[in-house]
C-alpha positions in Angstrom: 117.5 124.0 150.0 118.4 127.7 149.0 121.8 128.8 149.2 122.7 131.9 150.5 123.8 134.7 148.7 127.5 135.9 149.1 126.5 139.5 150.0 124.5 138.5 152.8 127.9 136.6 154.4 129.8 138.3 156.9 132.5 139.9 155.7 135.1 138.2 157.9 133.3 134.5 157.3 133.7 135.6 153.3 137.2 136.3 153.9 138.4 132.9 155.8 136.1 130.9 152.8 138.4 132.8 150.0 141.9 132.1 152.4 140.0 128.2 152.3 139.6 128.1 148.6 143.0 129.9 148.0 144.6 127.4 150.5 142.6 124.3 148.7 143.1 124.8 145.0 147.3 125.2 144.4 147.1 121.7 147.0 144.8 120.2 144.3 146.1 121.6 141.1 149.7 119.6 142.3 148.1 117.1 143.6 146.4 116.1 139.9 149.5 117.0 138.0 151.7 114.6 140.0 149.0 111.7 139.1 148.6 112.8 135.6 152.6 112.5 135.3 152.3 109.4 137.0 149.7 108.0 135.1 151.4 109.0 131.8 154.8 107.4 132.5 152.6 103.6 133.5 150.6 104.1 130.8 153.5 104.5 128.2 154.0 100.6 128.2 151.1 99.4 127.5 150.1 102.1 124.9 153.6 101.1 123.3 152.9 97.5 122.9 149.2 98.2 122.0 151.3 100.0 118.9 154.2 96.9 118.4 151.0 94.3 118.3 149.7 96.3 114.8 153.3 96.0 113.2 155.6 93.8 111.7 159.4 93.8 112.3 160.3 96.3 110.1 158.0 99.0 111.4 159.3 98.0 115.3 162.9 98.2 114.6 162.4 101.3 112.9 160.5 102.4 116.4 157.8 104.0 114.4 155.5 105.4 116.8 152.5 105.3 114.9 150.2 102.1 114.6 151.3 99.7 111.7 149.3 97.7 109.0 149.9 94.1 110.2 147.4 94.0 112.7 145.4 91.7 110.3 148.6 89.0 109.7 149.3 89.2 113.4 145.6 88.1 114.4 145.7 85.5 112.4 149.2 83.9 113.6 148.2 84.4 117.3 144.7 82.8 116.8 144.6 80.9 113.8 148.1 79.4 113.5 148.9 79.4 117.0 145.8 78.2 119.0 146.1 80.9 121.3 142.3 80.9 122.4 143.4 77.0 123.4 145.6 78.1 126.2 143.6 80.7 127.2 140.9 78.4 128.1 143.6 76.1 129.6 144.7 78.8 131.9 141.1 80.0 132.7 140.3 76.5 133.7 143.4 76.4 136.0 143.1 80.1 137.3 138.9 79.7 138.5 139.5 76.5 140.0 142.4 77.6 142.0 140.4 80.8 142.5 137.5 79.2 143.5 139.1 76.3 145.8 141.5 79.0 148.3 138.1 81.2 148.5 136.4 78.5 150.2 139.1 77.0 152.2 140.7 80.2 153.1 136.8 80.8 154.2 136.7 77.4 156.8 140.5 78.0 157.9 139.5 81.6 159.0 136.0 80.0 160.7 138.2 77.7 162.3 141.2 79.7 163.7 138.2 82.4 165.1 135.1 80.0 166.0 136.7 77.0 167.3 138.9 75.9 170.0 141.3 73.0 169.6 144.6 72.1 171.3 147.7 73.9 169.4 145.2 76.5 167.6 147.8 78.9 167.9 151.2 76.6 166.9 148.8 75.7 164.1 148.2 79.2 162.9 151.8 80.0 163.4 153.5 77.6 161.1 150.8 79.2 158.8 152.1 82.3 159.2 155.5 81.0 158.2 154.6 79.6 155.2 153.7 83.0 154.2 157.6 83.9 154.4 157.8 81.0 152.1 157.9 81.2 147.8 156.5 78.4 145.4 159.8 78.6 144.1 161.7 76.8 147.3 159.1 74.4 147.3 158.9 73.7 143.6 161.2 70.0 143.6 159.2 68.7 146.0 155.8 69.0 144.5 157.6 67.8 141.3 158.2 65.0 143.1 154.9 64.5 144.7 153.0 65.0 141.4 155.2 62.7 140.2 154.4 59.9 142.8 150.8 60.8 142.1 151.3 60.2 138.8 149.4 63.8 138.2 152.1 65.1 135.9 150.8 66.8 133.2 147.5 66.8 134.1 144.8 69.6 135.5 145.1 68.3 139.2 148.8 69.4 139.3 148.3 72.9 138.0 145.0 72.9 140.7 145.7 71.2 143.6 149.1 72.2 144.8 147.8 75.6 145.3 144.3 75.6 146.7 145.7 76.5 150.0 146.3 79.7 150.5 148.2 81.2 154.0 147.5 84.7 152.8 143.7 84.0 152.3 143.8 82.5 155.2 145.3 85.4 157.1 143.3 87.4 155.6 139.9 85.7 156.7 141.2 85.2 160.2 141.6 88.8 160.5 138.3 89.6 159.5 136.6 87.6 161.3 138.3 88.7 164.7 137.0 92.3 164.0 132.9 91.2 163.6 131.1 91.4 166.7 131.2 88.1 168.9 127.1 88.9 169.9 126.4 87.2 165.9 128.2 84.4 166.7 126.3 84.0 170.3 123.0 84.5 168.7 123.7 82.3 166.4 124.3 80.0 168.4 120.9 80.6 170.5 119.2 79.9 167.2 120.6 76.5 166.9 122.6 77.6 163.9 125.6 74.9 163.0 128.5 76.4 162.2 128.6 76.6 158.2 124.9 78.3 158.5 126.8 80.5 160.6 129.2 81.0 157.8 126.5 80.6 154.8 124.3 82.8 156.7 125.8 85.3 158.4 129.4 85.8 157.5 129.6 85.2 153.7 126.7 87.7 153.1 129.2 90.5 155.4 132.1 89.3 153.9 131.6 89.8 149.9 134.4 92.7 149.6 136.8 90.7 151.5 136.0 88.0 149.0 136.3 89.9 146.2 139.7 91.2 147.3 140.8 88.0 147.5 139.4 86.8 144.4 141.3 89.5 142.4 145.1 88.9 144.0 144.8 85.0 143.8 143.1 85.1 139.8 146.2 87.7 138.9 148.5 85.4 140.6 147.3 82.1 138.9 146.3 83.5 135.9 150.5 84.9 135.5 151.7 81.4 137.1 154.6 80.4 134.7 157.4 78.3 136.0 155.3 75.3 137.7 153.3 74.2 134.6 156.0 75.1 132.5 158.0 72.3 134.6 154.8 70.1 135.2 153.0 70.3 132.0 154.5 68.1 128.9 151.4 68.1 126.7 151.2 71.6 124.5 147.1 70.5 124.7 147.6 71.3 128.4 150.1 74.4 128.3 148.1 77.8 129.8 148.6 80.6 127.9 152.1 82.2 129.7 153.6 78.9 128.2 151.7 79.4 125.4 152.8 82.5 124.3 156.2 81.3 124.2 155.4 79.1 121.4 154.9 82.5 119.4 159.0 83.0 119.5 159.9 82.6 115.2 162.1 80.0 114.2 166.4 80.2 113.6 166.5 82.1 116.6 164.1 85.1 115.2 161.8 86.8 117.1 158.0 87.9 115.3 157.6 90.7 118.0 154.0 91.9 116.4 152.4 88.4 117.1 154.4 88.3 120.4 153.5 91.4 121.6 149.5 91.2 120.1 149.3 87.8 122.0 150.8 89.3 125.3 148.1 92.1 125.2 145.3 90.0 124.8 146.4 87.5 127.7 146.3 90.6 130.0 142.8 91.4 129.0 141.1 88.8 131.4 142.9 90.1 134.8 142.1 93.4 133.9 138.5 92.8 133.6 138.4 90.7 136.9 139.9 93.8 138.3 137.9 96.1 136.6 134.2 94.0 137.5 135.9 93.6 141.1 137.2 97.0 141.5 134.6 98.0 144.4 135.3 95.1 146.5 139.2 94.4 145.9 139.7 98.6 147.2 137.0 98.0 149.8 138.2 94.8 151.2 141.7 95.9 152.0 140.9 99.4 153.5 141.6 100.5 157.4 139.1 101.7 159.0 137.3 101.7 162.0 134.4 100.2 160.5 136.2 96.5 159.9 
């Protein structure tokens, strides 16, 4: 397609596209100088411990700015002295299981609460609701307890189990559901399709960026999970790596702030590529718009 030329415009049309050009570009020029502030001032924190994790304790409390020569000595305490590929792998273990286990049942609960009728549906789906209003933190005694009783302490099922069960996933689900077109779920139906070839077929194939959201808040949650296997987990060959990197703290009350800092930076790494491998579906699966 040939453009055509700017002489050839009406004068009056070339004069309300200059007033739209004039009107667009000082609203885009603030526009990306707000987010470049913005970006700048997030992006100072990680940039500054990027800089503390090549530098021993001299360089930090001497807030050099530049990137130190201890990068080599801090590798080797993080990995080499301190296992810290061990807890990685402990906490990756944890984090896809629970990952893996609140997809699916978030998945039935939401077939459920749309597709099926049963008595109390709604009291059911309420006191889900309300465990939404609810932190692990209030219930964190009793499933010490339980675990306990169980005899699961320090042990994979305690870090997994309690928290396959997800009221936001759930929620989340439900809601998607209600917004797809009740003539699938009748033809469906005509075919002789049971319901989880329903769900296999049919909804899981429409669903992938609502999964992917999902996937992406319940990974970062699990993966920065510190307080319930710090109280559950006894055995360092069981400790994930936010325990884990505790163990980095120096001795006589010191504090080795280049391994500490080198070791905190590389447990962030696996969230952020989740995110980044998920970042389609994660921004796609919570939008608003008249489409879901």
């Amino acid at each position: 397609m040939t453009s055509i030329p700017q002489a050839s415009l009406h004068p009056e049309i070339r004069k309300a596209k200059g007033l739209t050009l004039r009107a667009l570009i000082p609203k885009r020029w603030y526009a990306h100088a707000v987010l470049w502030v913005a970006c700048f001032f997030l992006g100072i924190p990680l940039f500054y411990s990027i800089i503390v994790s090549t530098q021993d304790n001299a360089d930090v409390f001497r807030y050099r700015l530049l990137p130190g020569n201890s990068l080599a000595e801090n590798w080797d305490a993080v990995i080499n002295r301190r296992g810290l590929q061990d807890y990685m792998l402990n906490s990756a273990i944890m984090t896809s299981a629970i990952t893996v286990g609140k997809t699916i049942l978030s998945l039935l609960a939401g077939l459920a609460f749309v597709y099926f009728r049963f008595p109390g549906k709604w009291v059911v789906f309420s006191f889900v609701l309300v465990t939404l209003m609810m932190p692990t933190e209030v219930l964190i005694i009793a499933l010490f307890r339980f675990m306990n009783d169980l005899r699961w302490a320090d042990t994979y099922l305690a870090l997994i189990v309690p928290f396959l069960a997800s009221a936001t996933g759930t929620f989340l689900f439900r809601q998607h559901f209600a917004n797809i077109p009740a003539e699938l779920s009748e033809a469906a139906q005509l075919d002789g399709a049971s319901p989880l070839q329903f769900l296999l077929r049919v909804l899981i194939p429409i669903s992938w960026n609502t999964i992917g959201a999902l996937a992406v808040v319940q990974f970062v949650y699990a993966w920065n999970m510190y307080l319930w296997p710090s109280m559950i987990i006894s055995s360092s060959e069981r400790d994930v790596v936010q325990v884990g990197i505790n163990t980095l703290r120096g001795g006589d009350n010191t504090i080795e702030y280049g391994p500490l800092t080198l070791a905190a930076v590389i447990a962030s790494l696996p969230p952020l590529i989740v995110f980044v491998l998920l970042q389609k579906q994660f921004m796609s699966g919570f939008a608003l718009s008249r489409d879901k």
